[in-house]
C-alpha positions in Angstrom: 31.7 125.8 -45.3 32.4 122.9 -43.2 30.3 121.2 -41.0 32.5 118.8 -39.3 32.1 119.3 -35.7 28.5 121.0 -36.2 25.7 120.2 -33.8 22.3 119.8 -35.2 18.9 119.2 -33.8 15.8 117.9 -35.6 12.4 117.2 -34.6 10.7 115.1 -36.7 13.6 112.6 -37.6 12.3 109.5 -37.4 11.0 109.1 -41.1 10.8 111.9 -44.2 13.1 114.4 -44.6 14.1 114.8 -41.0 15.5 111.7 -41.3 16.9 112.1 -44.1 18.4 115.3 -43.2 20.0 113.4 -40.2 21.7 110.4 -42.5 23.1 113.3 -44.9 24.4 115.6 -42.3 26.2 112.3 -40.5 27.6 112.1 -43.3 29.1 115.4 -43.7 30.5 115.1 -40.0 27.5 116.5 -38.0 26.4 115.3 -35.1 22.9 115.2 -34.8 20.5 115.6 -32.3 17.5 112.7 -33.3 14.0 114.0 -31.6 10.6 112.4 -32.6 8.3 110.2 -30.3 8.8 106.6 -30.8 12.3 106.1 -29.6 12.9 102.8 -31.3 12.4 104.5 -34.5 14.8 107.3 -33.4 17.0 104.5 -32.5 17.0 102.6 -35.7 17.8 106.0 -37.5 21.0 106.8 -35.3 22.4 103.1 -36.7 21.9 104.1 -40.1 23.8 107.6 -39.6 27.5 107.4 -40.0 29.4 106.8 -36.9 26.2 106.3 -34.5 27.8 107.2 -30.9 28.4 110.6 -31.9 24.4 111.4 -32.1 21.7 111.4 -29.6 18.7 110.0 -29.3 16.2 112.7 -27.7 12.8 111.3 -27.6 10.4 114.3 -27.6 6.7 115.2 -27.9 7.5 118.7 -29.0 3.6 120.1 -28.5 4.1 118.9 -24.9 5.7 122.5 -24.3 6.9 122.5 -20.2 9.2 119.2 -21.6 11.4 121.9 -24.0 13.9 123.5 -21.7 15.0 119.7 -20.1 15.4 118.5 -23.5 17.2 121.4 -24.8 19.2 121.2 -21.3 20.1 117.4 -22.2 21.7 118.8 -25.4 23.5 121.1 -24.0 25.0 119.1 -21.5 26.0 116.3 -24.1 27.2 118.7 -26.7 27.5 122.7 -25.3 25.9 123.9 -28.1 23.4 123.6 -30.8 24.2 125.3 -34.1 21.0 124.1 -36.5 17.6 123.9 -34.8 15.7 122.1 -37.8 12.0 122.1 -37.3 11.1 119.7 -39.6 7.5 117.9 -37.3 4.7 118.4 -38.7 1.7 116.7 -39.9 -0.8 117.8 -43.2 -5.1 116.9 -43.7 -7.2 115.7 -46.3 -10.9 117.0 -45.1 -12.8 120.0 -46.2 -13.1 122.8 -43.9 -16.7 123.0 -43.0 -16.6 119.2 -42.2 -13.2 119.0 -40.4 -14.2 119.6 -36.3 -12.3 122.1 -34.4 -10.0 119.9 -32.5 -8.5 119.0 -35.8 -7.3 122.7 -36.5 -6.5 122.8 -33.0 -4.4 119.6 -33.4 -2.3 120.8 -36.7 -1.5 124.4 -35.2 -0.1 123.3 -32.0 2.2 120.7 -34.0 3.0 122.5 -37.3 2.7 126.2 -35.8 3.6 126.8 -31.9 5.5 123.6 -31.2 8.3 125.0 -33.8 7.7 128.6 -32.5 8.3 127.1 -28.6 10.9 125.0 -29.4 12.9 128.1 -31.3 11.9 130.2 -28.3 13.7 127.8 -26.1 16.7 127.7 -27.9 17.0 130.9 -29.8 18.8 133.0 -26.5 21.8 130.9 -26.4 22.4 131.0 -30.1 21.9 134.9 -29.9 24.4 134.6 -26.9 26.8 133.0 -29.0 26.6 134.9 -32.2 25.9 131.8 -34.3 23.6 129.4 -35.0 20.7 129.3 -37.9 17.0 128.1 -37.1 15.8 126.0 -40.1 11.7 125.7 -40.3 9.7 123.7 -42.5 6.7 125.5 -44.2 5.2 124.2 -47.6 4.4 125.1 -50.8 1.3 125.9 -49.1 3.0 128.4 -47.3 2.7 130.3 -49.8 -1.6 129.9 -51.1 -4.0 127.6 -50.0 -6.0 124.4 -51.2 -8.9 122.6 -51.4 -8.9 120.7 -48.1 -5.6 121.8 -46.4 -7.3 124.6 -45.0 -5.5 124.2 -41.1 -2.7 123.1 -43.1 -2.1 126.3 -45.2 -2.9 128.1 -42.1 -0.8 126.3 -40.0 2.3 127.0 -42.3 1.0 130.6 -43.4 1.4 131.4 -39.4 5.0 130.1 -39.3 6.2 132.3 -42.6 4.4 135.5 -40.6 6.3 134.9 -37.6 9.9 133.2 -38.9 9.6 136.6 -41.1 9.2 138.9 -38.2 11.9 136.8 -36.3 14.5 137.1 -39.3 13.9 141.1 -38.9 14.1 140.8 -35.5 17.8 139.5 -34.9 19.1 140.8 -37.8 22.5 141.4 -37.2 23.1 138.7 -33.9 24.7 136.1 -36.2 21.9 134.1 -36.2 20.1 132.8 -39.1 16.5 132.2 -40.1 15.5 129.2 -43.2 12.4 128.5 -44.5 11.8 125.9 -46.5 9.0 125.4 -48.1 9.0 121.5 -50.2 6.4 120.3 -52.8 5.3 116.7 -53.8 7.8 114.5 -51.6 7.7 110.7 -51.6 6.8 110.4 -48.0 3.9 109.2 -45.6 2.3 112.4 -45.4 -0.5 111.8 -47.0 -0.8 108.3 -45.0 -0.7 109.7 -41.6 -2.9 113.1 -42.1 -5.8 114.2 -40.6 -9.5 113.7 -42.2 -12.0 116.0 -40.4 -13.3 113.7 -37.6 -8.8 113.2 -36.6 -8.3 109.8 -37.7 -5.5 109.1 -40.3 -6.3 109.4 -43.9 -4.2 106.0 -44.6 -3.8 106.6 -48.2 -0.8 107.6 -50.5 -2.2 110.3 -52.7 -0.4 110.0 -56.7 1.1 113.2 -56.6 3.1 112.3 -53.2 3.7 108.9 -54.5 5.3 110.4 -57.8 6.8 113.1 -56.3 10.9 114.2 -55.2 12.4 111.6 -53.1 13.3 112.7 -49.8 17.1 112.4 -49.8 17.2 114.5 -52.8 14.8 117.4 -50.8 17.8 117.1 -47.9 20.5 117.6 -49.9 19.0 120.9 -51.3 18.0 122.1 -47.9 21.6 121.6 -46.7 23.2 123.6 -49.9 20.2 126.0 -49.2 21.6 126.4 -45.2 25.3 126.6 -46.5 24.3 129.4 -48.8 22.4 131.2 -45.7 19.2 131.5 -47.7 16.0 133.1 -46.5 13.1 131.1 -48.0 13.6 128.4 -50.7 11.4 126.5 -52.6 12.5 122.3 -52.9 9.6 121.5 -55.9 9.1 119.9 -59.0 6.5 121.7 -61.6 4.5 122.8 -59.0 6.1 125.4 -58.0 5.4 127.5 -60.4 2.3 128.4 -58.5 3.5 129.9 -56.6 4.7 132.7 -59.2 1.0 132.1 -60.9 0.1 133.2 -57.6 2.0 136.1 -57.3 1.9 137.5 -60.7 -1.4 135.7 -62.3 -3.5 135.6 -59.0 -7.0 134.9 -61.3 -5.2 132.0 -63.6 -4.0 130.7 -60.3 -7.3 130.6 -59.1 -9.2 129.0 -61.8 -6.0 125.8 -61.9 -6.0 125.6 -57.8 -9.6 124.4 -57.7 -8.7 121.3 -59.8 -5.2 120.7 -58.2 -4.9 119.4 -54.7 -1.4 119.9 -53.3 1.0 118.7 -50.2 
């Protein structure tokens, strides 16, 4: 399949995967739509993509939900259409649930959980309308279980498999596509910028993010895993084989989860 000529949006492109996604898409002839907060990040990414002009720089807080129909209107306008929606904003913790206040939860839903289910609400009709287009949404290996202090977390990306399930059922048959994508141990600043229970960044690179897949690798196998129209893929190392201990040893799993602490 080729995507020359495609039109992409991702949230959460100014560092991770997002960007990454953006620079490999470029590459394949994409242009991409480059939403985050801090512009002259955004900026500095649409330089590195290959031919720069062709992308746009879209500044966005996605929780800020009556700012999602302009934004989607400005991409429209520049473009017509939008054929990948990739939710890749989010943010993780590192705090245990009885000490981690309220707001915090609060804080990781509205970003990780109803910012991507707005922002796909937004534009989900005119893909429907066209009969083509796939929604791509970043869940986690803790999609799939929970952890030792990623409680909100696991919740947070629990909630989206529930509803991106649904969803999938839902328009079966429109021509429109639902991804979820759930990565393990990535070399990112995940772990830097997460919550600890009073909201204030953890500022620390745990070892298994520091050792784990480098992010350009976890794009690539996201795009083969869009061009092949998959439902739910897993982009891990080792660990996910818990998720299969889960499913088919639930108390082994339980017994190793205590000790591991995972993205």
């Amino acid at each position: 399949m080729s995507l020359k000529g495609k039109v992409a949006w991702i949230t959460g492109a100014s560092s991770g995967i997002g960007r990454e996604l953006a620079l490999a898409l470029s590459q394949r002839g994409v242009c991409v739509v480059l939403s985050a907060r801090r512009r002259e990040v955004l900026r500095e990414v649409q330089q590195s993509c290959d031919r720069p002009d062709a992308h746009l720089v879209l500044p966005l807080d996605v929780t800020n939900e009556d700012s999602l129909p302009l934004a989607a209107q400005q991409v429209y306008d520049r473009y017509s259409q939008v054929d990948f929606l990739m939710n890749m904003a989010g943010i993780t913790q590192r705090g245990m649930a009885m000490d981690t206040i309220m707001e915090v939860d609060r804080r990781i839903m509205e970003l990780n959980f109803f910012a991507t289910v707005a922002l796909t609400k937004t534009v989900l009709p005119k893909m429907v309308q066209r009969g083509t287009g796939q929604i791509v949404v970043c869940s986690s290996l803790l999609g799939k279980f929970g952890a030792a202090t990623r409680s909100g977390y696991a919740a947070s990306k629990h909630a989206l498999h529930g509803f991106f399930d649904s969803l999938r059922a839902e328009i079966h048959g429109s021509g429109v596509l639902v991804t979820i994508v759930c990565p393990g141990f990535t070399r990112t600043n995940a772990s830097i910028n997460a919550l600890t229970p009073d909201g204030t960044p953890f500022g620390n690179m745990d070892q298994n993010i520091g050792d784990g897949m480098q992010p350009e690798i976890s794009a690539q196998r996201i795009i083969r895993s869009i061009l092949r129209g998959k439902s739910e893929v897993y982009i891990a190392g080792k660990e996910r084989m818990a998720v299969y201990l889960k499913r088919f040893a639930p108390g082994i799993f339980e017994r190793v989860i205590r000790r591991v602490a995972l993205k």
